[in-house]
C-alpha positions as CSV (number, residue, x, y, z in Angstrom):
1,X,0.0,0.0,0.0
2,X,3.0,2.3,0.9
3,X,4.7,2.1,-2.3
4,X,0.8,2.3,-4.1
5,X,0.2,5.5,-2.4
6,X,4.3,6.5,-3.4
7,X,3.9,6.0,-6.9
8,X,0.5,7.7,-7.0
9,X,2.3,10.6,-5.6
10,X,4.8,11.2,-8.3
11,X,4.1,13.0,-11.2
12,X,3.0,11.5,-14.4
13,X,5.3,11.7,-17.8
14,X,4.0,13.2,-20.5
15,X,3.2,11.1,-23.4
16,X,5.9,10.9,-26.4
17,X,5.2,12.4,-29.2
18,X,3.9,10.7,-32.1
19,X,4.8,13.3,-34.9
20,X,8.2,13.3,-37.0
21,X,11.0,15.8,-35.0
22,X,12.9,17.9,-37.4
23,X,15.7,20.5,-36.6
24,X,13.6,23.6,-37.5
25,X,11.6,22.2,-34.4
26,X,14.6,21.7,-32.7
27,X,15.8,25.0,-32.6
28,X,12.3,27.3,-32.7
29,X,11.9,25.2,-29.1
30,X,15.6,26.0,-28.5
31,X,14.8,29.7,-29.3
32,X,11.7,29.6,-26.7
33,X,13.9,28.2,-24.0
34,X,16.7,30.9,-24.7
35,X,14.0,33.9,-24.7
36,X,13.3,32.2,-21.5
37,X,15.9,32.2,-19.6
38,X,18.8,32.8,-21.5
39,X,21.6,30.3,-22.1
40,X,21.6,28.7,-19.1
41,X,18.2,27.6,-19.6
42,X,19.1,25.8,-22.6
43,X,19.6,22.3,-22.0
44,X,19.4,19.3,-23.8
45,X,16.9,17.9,-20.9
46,X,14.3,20.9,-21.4
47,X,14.8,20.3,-24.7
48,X,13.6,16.5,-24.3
49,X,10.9,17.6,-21.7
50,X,9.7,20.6,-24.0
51,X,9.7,18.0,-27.1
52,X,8.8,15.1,-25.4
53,X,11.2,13.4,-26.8
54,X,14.7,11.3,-26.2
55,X,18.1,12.3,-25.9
56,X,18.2,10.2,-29.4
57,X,16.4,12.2,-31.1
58,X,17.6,15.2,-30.9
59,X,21.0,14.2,-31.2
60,X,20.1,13.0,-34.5
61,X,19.5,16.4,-35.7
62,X,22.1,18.2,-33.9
63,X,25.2,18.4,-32.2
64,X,25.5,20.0,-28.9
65,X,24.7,22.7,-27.5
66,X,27.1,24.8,-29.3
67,X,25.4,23.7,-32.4
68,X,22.1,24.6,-31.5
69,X,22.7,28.2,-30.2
70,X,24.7,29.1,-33.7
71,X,21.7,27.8,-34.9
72,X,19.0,29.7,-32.7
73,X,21.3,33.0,-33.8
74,X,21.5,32.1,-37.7
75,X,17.7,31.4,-37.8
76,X,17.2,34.8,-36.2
77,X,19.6,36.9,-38.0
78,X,18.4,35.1,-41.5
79,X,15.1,36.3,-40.4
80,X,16.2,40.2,-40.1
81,X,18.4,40.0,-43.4
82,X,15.5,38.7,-45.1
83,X,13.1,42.0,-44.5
84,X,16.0,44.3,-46.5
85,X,13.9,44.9,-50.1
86,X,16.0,44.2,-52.8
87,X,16.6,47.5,-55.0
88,X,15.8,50.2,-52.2
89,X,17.4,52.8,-51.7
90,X,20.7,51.6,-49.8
91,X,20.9,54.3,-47.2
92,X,17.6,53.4,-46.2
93,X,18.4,49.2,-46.5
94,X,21.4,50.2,-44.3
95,X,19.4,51.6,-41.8
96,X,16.6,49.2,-41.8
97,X,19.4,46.3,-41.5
98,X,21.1,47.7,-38.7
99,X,17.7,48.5,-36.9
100,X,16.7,45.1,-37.2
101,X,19.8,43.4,-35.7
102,X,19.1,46.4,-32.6
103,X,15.3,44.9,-32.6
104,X,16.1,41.3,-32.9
105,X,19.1,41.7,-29.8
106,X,16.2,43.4,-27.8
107,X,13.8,41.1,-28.2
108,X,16.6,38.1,-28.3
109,X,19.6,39.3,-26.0
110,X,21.3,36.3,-26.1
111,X,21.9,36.8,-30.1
112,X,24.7,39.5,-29.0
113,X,27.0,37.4,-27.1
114,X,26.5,34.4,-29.9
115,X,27.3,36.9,-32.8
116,X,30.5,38.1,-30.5
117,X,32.2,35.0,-29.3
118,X,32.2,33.7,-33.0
119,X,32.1,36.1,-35.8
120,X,33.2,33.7,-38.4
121,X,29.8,31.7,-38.2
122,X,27.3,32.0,-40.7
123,X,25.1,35.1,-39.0
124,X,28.0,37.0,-38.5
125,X,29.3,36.6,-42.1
126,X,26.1,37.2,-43.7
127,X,25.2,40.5,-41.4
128,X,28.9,42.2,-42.8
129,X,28.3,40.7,-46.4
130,X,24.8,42.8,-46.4
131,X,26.8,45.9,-44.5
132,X,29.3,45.7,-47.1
133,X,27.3,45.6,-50.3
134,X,25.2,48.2,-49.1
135,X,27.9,50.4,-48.5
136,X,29.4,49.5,-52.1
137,X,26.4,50.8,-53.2
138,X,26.8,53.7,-51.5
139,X,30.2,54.9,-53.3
140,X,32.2,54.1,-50.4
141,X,35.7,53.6,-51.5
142,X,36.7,49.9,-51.2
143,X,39.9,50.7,-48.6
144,X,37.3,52.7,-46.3
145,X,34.8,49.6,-46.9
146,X,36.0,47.3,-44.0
147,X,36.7,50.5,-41.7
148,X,33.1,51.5,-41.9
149,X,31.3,48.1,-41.8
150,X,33.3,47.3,-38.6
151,X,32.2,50.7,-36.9
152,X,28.4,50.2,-37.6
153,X,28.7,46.6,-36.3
154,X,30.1,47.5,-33.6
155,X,28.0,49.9,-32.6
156,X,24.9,47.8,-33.3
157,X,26.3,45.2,-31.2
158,X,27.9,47.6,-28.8
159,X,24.2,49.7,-27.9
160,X,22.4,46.4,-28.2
161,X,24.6,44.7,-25.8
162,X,24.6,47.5,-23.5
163,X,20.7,47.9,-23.3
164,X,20.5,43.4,-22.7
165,X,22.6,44.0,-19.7
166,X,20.4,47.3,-18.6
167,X,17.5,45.2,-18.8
168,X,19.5,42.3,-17.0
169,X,20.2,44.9,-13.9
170,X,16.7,46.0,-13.7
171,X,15.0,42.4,-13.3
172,X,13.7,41.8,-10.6
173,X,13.7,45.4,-9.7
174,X,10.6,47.2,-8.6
175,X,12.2,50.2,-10.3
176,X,11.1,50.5,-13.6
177,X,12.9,52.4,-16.8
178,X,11.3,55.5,-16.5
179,X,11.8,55.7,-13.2
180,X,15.6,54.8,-13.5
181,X,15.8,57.8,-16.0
182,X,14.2,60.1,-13.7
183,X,16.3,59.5,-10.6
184,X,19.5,59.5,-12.9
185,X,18.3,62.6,-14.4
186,X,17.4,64.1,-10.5
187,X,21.3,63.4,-9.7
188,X,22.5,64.9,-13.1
189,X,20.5,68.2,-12.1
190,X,22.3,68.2,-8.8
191,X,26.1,68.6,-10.7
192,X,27.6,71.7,-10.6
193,X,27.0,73.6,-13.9
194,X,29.8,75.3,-14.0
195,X,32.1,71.8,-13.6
196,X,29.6,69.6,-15.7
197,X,27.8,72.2,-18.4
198,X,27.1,69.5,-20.9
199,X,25.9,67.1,-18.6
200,X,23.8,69.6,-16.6
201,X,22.1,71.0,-19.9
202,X,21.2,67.3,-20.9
203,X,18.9,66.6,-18.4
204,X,15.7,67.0,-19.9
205,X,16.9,64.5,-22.7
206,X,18.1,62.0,-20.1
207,X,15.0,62.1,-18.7
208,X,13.3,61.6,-21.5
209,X,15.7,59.4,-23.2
210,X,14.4,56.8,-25.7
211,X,17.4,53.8,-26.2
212,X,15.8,53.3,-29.8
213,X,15.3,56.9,-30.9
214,X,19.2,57.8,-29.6
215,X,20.3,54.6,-31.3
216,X,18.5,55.3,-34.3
217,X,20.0,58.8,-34.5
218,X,23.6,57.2,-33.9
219,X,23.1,55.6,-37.5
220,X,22.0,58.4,-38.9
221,X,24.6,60.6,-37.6
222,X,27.0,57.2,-38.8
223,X,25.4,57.7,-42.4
224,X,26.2,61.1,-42.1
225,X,29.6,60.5,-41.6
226,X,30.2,58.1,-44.7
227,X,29.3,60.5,-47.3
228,X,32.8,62.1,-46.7
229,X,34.5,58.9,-47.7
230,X,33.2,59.4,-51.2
231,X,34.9,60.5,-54.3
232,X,34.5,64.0,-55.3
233,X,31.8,64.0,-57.9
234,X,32.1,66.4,-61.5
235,X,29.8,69.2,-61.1
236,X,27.5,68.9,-63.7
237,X,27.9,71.8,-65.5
238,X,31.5,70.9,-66.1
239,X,33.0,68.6,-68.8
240,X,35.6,66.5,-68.3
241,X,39.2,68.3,-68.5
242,X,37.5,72.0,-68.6
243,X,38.1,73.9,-66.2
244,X,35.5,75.6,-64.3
245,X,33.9,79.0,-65.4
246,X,33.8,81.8,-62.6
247,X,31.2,84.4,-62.7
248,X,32.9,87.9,-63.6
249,X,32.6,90.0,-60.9
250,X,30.9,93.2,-61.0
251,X,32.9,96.4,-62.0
């Protein structure tokens, strides 16, 4: 009767499944669990218990856990690189393809760290291929090329990486962001001004600081900054080898 009343106690399995597992399973579950609870929570036992499946089976699609992640980041960086519109205008495909990697960190901060630690993996490739196409495109001169796709990256992954581990800091906290802003901008209005004039004049933006609009204005100030890489262009109203005609100046 003990050892009835025991096994009544425990917890009943959940059934197996019954339907095919594939890999594109495999990792939107893997995904879930990472959104989660980040990388810790990514074990091949929730996978099993999330699946309802064996260790077998998933092996049989993939590696380890190293392959799954670089997997869990391709599928979402092929996802962000796939809503760039062929044939747009290429500043605006540059900005759109940086905002979504900024989107897709904050929704997925685990991407960040993945796209770091191994920059030669698929993702990673494919994000600077798109950066440095567009930028082609954008008459910037091959030996500036590398230079500039490096800086936007970085600073997409730099901003994005920096707001993950905001939010990080915050959980769990009864603070919320607004009210983070507002008692940083409280201490910022108590500087001296004539020590910290910058500061001191920025706290009405502080305090109203959006990380998306600032980040989105860092790529537009970046864009900015690339049109002086290009090559001088002919003014139109000169031919080649003619020299330029000056206005005669009233006598």
């Amino acid at each position: 009767m003990a050892k009835r009343a025991e096994a009544e106690k425990e917890p009943s399995r959940a059934p197996r499944r019954t339907d095919s597992l594939s890999r594109e399973l495999i990792v939107r579950t893997a995904i879930e669990l990472l959104d989660d609870g980040g990388e810790k929570a990514l074990t091949l036992r929730a996978l099993t218990v999330r699946l309802r499946t064996g260790y077998g089976a998933i092996y049989h699609h993939v590696t380890d856990k190293g392959d799954l992640l670089t997997a869990a980041t391709d599928d979402i960086i092929t996802r962000v690189l796939a809503e760039v519109v062929p044939d747009t205008d290429p500043r605006q495909a540059l900005r759109r393809v940086a905002v979504g990697l900024f989107d897709a960190i904050d929704a997925h901060p685990w991407v960040g760290a993945g796209l770091s630690r191994e920059p030669w993996r698929p993702a990673m490739l494919n994000f600077y291929e798109s950066i440095g196409r567009l930028l082609e495109a954008l008459a910037v001169p091959e030996r500036a090329r590398f230079d500039a796709a490096g800086t936007l990256v970085n600073y997409v992954l730099g901003v994005a990486a920096q707001n993950a581990a905001n939010a990080r800091d915050r959980a769990g906290d009864d603070t919320d962001k607004a009210a983070f802003l507002e008692n940083a901008a409280a201490r910022w209005a108590e500087l001296d001004p004539a020590r910290y004039p910058f500061v001191h004049a920025a706290v009405t933006q502080l305090r109203e600081h959006d990380d998306r609009k600032q980040f989105l204005a860092g790529i537009d100030i970046f864009l900015t900054g690339i049109t002086a890489l290009r090559p001088p262009t002919t003014a139109p109203d000169t031919a080649p080898g003619t020299a330029p005609q000056h206005p005669t100046p009233n006598r």
